[in-house]
C-alpha positions in Angstrom: -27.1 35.9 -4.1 -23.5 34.9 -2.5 -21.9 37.3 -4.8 -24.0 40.5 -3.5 -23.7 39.3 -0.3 -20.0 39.2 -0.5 -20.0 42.8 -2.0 -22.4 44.0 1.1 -19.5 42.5 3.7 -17.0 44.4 2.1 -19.0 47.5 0.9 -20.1 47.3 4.9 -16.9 46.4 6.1 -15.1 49.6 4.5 -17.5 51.9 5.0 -16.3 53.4 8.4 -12.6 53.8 7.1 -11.5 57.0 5.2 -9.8 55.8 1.9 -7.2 58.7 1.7 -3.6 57.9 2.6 -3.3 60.3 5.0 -5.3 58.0 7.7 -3.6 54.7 6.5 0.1 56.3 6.4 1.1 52.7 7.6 -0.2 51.4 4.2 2.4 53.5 1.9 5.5 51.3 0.5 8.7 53.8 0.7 11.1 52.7 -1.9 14.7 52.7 0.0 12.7 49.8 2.3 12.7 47.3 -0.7 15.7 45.2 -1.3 14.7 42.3 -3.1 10.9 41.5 -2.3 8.3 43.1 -0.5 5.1 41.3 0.2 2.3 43.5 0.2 -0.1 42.2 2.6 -0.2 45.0 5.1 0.0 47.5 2.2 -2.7 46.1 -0.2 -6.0 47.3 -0.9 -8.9 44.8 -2.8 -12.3 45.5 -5.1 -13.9 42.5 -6.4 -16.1 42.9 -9.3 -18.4 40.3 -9.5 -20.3 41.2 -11.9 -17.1 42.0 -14.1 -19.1 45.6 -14.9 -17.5 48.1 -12.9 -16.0 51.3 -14.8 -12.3 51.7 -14.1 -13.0 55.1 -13.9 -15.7 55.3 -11.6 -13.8 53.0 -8.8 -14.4 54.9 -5.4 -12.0 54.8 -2.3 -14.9 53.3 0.1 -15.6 50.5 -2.6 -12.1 49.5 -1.2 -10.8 47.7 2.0 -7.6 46.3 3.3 -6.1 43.1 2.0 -5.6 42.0 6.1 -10.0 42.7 6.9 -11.2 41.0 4.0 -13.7 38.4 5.0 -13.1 34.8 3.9 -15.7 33.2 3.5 -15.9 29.9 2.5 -15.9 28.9 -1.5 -14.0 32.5 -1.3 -11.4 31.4 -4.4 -14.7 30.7 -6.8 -15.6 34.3 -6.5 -11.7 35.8 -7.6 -11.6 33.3 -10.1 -15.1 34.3 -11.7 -14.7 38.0 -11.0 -11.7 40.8 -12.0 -9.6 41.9 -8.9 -8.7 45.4 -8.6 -5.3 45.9 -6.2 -5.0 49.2 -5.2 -1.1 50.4 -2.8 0.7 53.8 -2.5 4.4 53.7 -3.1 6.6 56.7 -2.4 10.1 56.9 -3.9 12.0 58.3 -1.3 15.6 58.1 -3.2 17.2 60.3 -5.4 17.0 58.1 -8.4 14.5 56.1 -10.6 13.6 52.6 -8.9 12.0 49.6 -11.1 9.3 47.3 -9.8 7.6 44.1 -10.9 4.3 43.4 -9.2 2.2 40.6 -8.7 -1.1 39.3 -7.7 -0.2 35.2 -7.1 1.3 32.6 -9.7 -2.6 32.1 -11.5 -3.1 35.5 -12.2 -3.9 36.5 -15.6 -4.6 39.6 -17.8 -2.6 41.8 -15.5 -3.1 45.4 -16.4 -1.3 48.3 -14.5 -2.6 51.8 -13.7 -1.5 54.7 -11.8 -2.5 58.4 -10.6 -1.1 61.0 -8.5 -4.3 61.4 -5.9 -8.1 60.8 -6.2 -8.6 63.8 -8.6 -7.0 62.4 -11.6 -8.0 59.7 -14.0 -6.8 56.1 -14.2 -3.9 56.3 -16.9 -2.8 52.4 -18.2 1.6 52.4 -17.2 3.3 51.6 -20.2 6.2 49.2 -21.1 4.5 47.4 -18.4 4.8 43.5 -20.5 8.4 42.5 -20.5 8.9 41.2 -23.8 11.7 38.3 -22.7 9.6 37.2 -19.0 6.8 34.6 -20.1 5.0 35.4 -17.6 1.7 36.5 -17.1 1.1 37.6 -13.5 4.2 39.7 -13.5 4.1 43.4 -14.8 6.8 46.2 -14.8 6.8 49.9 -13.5 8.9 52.7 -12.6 8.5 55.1 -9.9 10.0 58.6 -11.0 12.5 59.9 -7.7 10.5 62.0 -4.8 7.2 61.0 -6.5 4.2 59.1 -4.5 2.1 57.2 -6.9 -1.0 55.4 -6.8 -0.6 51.7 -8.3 -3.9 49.9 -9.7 -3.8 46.2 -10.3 -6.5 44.6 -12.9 -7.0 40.9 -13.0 -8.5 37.5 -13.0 -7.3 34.2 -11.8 -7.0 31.4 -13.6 -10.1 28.7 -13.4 -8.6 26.1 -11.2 -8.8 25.6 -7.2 -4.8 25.5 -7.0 -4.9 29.5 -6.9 -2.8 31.4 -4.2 -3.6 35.2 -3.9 0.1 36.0 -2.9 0.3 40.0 -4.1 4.4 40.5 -4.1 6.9 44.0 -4.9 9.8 42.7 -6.6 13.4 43.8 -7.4 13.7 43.5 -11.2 17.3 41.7 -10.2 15.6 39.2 -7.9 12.7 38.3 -10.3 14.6 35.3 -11.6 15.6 33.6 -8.2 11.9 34.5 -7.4 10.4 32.9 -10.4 13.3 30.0 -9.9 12.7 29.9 -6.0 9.0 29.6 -7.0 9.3 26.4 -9.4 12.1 24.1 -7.7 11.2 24.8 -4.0 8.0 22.2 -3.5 9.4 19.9 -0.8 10.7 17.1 -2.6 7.2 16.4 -4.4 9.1 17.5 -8.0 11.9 14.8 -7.0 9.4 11.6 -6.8 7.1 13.4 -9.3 9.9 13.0 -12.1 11.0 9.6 -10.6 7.3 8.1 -11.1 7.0 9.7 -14.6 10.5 7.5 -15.2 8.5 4.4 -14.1 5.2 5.0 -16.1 7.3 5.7 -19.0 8.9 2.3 -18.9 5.6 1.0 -18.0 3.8 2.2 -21.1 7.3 1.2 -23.4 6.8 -2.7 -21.6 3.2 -2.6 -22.6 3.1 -0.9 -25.9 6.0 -3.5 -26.9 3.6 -6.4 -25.5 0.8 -5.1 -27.7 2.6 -5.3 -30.6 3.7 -8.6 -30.3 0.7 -10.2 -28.9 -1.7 -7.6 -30.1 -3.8 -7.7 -27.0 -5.8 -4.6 -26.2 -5.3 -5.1 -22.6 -1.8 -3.6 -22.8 -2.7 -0.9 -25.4 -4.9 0.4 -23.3 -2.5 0.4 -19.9 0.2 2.0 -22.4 -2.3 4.4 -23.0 -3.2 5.0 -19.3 0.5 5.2 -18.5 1.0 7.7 -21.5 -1.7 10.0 -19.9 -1.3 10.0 -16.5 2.7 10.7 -17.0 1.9 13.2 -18.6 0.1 15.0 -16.2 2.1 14.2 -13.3 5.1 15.5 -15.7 3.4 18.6 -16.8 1.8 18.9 -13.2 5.6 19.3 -12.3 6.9 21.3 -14.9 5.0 24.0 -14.8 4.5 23.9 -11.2 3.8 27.8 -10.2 4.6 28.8 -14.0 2.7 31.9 -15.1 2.4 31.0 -18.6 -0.6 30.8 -20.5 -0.1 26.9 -21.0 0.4 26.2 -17.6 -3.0 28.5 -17.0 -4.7 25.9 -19.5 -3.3 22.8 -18.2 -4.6 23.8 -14.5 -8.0 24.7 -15.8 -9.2 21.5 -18.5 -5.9 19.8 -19.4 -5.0 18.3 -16.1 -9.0 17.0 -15.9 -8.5 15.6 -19.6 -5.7 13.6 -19.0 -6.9 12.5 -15.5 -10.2 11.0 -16.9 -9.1 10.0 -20.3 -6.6 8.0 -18.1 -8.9 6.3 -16.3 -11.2 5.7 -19.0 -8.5 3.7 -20.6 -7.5 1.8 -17.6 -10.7 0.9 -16.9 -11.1 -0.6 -20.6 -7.1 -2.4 -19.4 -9.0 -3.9 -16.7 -11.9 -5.2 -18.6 -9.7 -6.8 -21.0 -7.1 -8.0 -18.2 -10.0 -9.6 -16.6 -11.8 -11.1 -19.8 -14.8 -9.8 -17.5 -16.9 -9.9 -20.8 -16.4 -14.1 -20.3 -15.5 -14.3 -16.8 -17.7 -11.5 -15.1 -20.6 -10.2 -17.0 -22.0 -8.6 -14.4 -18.4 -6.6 -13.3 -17.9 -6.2 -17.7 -21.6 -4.4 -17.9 -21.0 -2.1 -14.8 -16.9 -1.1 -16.3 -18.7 -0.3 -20.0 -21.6 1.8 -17.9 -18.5 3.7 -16.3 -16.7 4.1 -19.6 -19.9 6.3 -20.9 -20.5 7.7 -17.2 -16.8 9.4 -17.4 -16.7 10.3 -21.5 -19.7 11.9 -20.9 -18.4 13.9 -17.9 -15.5 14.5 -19.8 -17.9 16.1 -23.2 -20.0 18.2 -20.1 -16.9 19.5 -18.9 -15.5 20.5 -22.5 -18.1 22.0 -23.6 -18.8 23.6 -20.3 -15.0 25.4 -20.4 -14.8 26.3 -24.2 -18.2 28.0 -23.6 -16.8 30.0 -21.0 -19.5 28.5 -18.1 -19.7 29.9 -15.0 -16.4 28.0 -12.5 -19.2 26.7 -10.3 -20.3 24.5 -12.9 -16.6 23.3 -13.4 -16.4 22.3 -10.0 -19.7 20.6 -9.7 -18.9 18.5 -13.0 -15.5 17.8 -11.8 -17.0 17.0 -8.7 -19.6 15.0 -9.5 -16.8 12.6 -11.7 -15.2 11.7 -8.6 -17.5 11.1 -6.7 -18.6 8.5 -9.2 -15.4 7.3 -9.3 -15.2 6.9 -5.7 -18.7 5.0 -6.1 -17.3 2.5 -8.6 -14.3 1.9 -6.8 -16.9 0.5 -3.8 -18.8 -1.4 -6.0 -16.0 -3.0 -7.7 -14.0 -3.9 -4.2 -17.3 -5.4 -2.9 -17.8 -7.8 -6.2 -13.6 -8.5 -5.8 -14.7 -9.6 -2.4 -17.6 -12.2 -3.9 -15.6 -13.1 -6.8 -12.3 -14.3 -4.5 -10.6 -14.2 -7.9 -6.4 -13.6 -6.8 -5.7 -11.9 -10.2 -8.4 -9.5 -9.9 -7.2 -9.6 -6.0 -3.8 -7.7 -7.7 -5.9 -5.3 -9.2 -8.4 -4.7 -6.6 -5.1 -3.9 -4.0 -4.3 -1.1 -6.5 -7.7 -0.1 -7.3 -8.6 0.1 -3.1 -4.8 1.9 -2.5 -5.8 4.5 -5.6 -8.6 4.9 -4.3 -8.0 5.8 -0.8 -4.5 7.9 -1.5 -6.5 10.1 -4.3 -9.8 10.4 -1.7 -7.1 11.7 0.9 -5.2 13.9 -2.0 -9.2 15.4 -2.6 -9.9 15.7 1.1 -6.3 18.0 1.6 -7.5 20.4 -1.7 -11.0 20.7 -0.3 -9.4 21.4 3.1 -5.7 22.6 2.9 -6.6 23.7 6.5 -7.3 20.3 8.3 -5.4 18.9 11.2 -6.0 15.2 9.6 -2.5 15.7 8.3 1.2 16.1 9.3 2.2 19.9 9.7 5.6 18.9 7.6 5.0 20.6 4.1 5.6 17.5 2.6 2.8 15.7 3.8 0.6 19.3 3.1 1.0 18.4 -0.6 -2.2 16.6 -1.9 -0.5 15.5 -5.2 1.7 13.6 -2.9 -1.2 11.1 -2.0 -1.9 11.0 -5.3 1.1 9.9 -6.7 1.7 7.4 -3.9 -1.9 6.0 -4.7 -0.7 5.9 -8.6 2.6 4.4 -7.3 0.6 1.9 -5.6 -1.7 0.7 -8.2 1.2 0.2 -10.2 3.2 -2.3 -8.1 0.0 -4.7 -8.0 -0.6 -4.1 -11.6 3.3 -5.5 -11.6 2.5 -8.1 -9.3 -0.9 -9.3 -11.4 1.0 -9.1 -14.5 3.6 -11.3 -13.0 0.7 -14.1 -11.6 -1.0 -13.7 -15.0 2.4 -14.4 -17.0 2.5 -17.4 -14.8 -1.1 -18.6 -15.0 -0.5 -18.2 -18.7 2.5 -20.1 -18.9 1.4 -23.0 -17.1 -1.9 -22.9 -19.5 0.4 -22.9 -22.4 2.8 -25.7 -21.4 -0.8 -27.7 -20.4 -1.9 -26.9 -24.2 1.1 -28.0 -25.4 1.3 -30.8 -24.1 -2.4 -31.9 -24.7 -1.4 -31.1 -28.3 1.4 -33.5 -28.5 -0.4 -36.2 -26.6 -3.2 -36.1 -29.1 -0.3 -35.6 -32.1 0.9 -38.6 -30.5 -2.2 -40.2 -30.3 -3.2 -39.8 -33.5 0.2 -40.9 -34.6 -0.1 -43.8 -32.5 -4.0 -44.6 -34.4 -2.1 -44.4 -37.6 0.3 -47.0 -36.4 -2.4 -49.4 -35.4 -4.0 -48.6 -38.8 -0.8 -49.9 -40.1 -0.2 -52.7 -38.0 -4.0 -53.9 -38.3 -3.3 -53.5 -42.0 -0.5 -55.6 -41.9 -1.8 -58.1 -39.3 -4.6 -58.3 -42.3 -2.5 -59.1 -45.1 -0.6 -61.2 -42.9 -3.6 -63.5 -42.2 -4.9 -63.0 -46.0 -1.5 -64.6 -47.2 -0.8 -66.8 -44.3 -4.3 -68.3 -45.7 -3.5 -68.1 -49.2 -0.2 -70.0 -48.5 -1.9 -72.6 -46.5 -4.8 -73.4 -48.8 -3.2 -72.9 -51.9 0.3 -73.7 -51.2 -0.2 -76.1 -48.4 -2.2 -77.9 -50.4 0.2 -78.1 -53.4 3.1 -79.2 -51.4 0.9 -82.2 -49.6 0.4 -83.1 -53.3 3.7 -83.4 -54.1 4.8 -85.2 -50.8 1.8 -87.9 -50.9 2.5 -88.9 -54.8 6.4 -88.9 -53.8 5.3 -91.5 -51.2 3.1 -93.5 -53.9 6.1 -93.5 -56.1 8.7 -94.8 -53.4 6.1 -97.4 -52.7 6.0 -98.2 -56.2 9.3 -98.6 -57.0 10.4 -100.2 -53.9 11.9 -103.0 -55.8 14.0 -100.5 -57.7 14.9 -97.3 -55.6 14.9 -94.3 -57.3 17.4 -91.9 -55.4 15.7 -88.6 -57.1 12.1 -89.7 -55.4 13.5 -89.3 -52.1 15.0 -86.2 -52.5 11.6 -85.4 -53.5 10.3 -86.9 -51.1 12.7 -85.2 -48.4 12.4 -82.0 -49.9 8.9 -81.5 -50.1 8.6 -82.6 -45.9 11.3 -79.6 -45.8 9.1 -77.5 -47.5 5.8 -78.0 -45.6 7.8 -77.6 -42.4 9.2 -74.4 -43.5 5.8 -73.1 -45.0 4.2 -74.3 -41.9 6.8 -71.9 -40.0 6.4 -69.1 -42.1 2.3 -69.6 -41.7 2.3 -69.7 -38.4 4.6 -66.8 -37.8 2.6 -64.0 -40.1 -0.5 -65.3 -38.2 -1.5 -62.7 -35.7 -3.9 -65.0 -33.4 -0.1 -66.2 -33.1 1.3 -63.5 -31.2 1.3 -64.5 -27.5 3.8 -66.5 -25.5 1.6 -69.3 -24.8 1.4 -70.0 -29.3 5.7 -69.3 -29.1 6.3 -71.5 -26.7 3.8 -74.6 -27.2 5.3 -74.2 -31.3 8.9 -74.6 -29.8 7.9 -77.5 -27.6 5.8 -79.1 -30.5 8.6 -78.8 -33.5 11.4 -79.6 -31.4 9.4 -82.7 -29.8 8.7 -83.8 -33.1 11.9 -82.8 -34.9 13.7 -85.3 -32.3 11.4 -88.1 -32.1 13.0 -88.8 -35.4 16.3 -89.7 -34.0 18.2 -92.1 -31.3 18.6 -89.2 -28.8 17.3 -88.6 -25.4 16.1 -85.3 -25.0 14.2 -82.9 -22.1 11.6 -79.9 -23.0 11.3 -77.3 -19.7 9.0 -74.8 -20.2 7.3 -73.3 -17.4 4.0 -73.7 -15.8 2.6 -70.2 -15.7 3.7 -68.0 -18.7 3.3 -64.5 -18.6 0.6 -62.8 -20.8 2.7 -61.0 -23.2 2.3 -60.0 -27.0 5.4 -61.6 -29.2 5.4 -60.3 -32.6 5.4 -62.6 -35.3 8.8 -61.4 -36.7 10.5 -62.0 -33.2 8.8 -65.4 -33.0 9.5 -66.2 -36.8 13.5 -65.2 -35.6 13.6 -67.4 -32.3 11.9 -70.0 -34.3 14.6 -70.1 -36.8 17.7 -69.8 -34.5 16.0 -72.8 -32.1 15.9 -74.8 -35.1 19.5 -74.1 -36.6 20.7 -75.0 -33.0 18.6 -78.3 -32.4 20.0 -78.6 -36.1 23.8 -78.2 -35.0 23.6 -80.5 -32.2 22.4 -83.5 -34.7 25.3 -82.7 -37.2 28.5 -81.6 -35.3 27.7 -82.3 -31.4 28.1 -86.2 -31.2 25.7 -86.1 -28.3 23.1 -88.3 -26.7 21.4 -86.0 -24.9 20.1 -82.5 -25.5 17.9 -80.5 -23.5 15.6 -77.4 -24.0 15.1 -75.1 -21.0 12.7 -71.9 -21.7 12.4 -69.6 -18.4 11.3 -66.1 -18.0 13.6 -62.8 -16.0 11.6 -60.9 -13.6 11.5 -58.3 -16.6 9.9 -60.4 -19.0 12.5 -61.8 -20.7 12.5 -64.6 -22.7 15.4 -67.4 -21.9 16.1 -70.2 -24.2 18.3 -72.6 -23.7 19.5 -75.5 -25.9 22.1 -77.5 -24.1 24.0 -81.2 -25.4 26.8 -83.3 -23.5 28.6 -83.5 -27.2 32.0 -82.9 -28.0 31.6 -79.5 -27.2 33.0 -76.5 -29.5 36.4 -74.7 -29.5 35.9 -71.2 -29.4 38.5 -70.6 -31.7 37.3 -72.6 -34.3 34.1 -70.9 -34.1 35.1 -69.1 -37.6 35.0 -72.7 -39.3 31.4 -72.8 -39.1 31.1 -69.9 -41.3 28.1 -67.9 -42.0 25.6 -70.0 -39.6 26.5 -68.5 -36.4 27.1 -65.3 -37.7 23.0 -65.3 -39.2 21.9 -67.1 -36.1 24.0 -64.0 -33.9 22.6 -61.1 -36.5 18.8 -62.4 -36.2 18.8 -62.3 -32.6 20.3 -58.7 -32.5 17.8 -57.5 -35.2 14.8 -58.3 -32.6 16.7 -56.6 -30.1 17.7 -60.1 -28.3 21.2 -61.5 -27.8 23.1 -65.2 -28.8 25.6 -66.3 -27.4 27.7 -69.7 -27.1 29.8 -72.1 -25.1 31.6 -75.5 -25.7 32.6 -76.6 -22.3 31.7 -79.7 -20.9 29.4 -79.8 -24.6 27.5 -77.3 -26.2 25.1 -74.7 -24.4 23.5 -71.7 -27.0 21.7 -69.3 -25.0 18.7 -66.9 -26.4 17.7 -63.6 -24.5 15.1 -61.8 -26.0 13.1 -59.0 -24.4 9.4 -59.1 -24.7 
């Protein structure tokens, strides 16, 4: 019904004019007033067949009106688009000579076809050579006007399928076309400059996360490669073959552009699922994303099969339409469950999501109304891909900033991991040590038991019939019984040693200390020497293993041993004391003779073992003959 009422206005409007050129003398183009270009507003006649029936043959002057008193009413671009435009000027060649002409409708028109006539009792005849063969460009087409002649120009075409559509009709210099079709293409305010410049940055973008999938192999950067790969290239494209008259550029404008845009967002969605790990972390968020993923491929099928099928350009719009409005709609629904969530990665995303969001709603608000007084009158700020690209532009620094956060999350998980890995490798290391050192401490015990009950008991044996014999042969000493006698006491005082050391219920301070005050008590009662024990009061609850007590065993008993051979002493004392950081002091002291420290050599190999035990447990020996003898032991516990 719009359509016939559209064809009433102007059938209505043009009734009360008279078509011939006579009464619209102000309408005739004379040649000598066209330098370069001539636009043809005030000279321009315009049919619109909406029904796409009308025969060329049977168009009528009043079916006609002037370009300057054609209604516009609103939605007016849907009916060019869906309809074929007939142009109708006079042009008189007022020169001597032939003069050349290309005409146009507007950048998005297509299937340009030329006719002329000399006056309204002649036929339509198609001009020929009117398709350049070198100008790839469809809305241009060439004629000649022959000198002295007025001629009748016809215009036949459509508009491309697309809302970007400017009906600018133009006369044009065949020596200007170039700068015109140049002019056309570079002059857009800038908007080509930052166009490129963001293509530049979603190019490295979609190189960083391409390069990150294939070394981590998540799909959360395959899919923002993909997204960056997409919308590039329609921000790329978009600037390219800004106001190109080529039959790609007609295609990108009417499906491609609307490809990439929601194939792009299907992917980034799918980034932000797996960004997220909403399928884990938000199951609610992860359903309503997969929802929108079908939502938008479905648009996306409609819309296809809608264009290949040739549909009507309403439908297009109302499909289109309907997209971003859900779009809009998810955006809501996914800042309000960023609000609950409170999660600051998704807070990242959610910044660019809400500035996408609102820069594309203002870039659809400025093509819906190009008109409105919302925006700056600089043409700058007139361009809606502008808000567009600063919304993409946006979205883009958060997704930086998120990325940044989750590298930083990550790391910090990572160096947590690894180190609960090597505390539990060192754990378990530490387990097997214990496994070890209980295994030892076992066999320790088990032959520390066999020795005393099966050696022990041996060596008693020999000792007691040793003594029968002396007693025996009193009256006639036998010098061989009391070596054996001697020897077997040395033996069950070494064994005894040796037992107690691989004992492990031995292993304290308190056993090391009351075994040093027992042997050397006893050792000493045997002799004509006066001797002091000091061993402190309160000893500190330490472990002492039994191969450090076994070595500070043996080097006490070489040095009580020393000072009953070479000291020449009466008195001898035994001082044990603990440093503030639990370490063990002993100290074996005489008034002898003393020892000169450069004789020290002469005692050959004694000193040197006692010196190289205590530095194999870590400990140190060391000695001084002034005013007698003093060997010192410091052994940390």
């Amino acid at each position: 019904m719009k359509k016939y009422w559209l064809l009433s206005v102007l059938f209505l409007t043009s009734f009360t004019k008279l078509f011939a050129h006579e009464d619209t003398s102000l309408s005739v183009i004379y040649t000598s007033s066209v330098k370069n270009l001539h636009y043809l507003d005030k000279n321009m006649h315009v049919f619109i067949d909406s029904n796409n029936n009308v025969d060329l043959q049977l168009l009528r002057g009043i079916m006609f009106m002037h370009l300057n008193e054609r209604p516009r009413p609103k939605g007016f671009k849907k009916y060019m688009i869906d309809s074929k435009m007939y142009l109708l000027f006079w042009i008189n060649n007022d020169e001597d000579k032939p003069r050349d002409f290309f005409v146009t409708p507007g950048i998005y028109a297509k299937e340009c076809i030329l006719y002329t006539r000399i006056n309204n009792d002649y036929p339509w005849k198609e001009i020929p050579g009117q398709v350049v063969p070198d100008k790839n460009e469809n809305a241009y087409r060439y004629f000649t006007v022959p000198p002295g002649t007025e001629m009748q120009i016809l215009v036949r075409c459509s508009y491309a399928r697309t809302n970007v559509i400017v009906f600018k009709p133009y006369l044009i210099n065949p020596i200007y076309l170039d700068d015109h079709i140049s002019k056309n293409h570079n002059e857009w305010h800038g908007v080509n400059v930052f166009t490129y410049l963001l293509c530049g940055l979603l190019l490295m973008m979609m190189l960083y996360s391409f390069a990150n999938y294939v070394q981590n192999l998540k799909r959360s950067f395959l899919y923002y490669s993909l997204y960056s790969l997409l919308i590039g290239a329609l921000l790329f494209l978009k600037a390219a073959l800004h106001e190109r008259s080529t039959p790609f550029n007609f295609f990108y404008e009417e499906y491609l552009d609307y490809f990439l845009q929601m194939s792009g967002y299907i992917f980034y969605i799918g980034f932000t699922r797996m960004f997220l790990n909403t399928p884990v972390q938000y199951p609610t968020l992860n359903k309503m994303f997969v929802i929108a993923e079908i939502v938008l491929g479905l648009f996306l099928a409609v819309f296809s099969a809608l264009y290949f099928t040739g549909s009507a350009y309403p439908n297009l719009v109302a499909v289109e339409n309907s997209s971003k409005y859900f779009l809009i709609f998810l955006g809501i629904m996914y800042v309000i469950l960023g609000i609950v969530k409170r999660n600051r990665l998704m807070n990242y995303l959610l910044a660019g999501n809400v500035a996408n969001l609102l820069f594309g709603g203002m870039s659809q608000y400025l093509i819906s109304y190009p008109s409105s007084n919302l925006f700056p009158d600089a043409p700058l700020f007139r361009q809606s891909l502008v808000y567009f690209e600063v919304g993409i532009f946006l979205e883009l620094i958060f997704f930086l900033l998120g990325l940044v956060y989750k590298n930083k999350i990550e790391l910090i998980e990572k160096v947590k991991m690894d180190e609960a890995m090597k505390l539990e490798a060192e754990k378990q290391e530490y387990a097997k040590q214990i496994a070890v050192l209980s295994a030892q401490q076992d066999e320790r015990s088990r032959i520390s038991a066999d020795m005393h009950d099966e050696l022990g008991s041996g060596v008693t044996a020999i000792r007691l019939l040793s003594e029968i014999a002396r007693k025996k042969t009193k009256d006639r000493p036998v010098e061989e019984i009391d070596r054996i006698s001697y020897n077997a006491n040395e033996l069950m005082t070494k064994m005894n040693a040796i037992i107690w050391s691989m004992n492990a219920g031995n292993d304290t301070v308190d056993s090391l200390v009351a075994y040093i005050r027992s042997y050397a008590s006893e050792y000493l009662d045997n002799f004509d020497m006066l001797y002091r024990i000091n061993t402190p009061s309160n000893l500190p609850k330490l472990e002492v293993s039994g191969v450090k007590r076994r070595n500070i065993f043996l080097v006490l008993k070489e040095s009580i041993n020393n000072v009953m051979k070479h000291a020449g002493a009466t008195e001898v004392t035994i001082n044990v004391h603990f440093s503030d950081n639990n370490q063990l002091i002993v100290e074996i002291a005489d008034n002898g003779k003393g020892i000169d420290a450069e004789k020290l050599n002469q005692f050959g190999n004694g000193l040197k073992n006692m010196k190289r035990r205590m530095e194999s447990i870590g400990g140190t020996f060391t000695i001084t003959g002034t005013n007698g003898t003093r060997v010192t032991l410091e052994v940390p516990l």
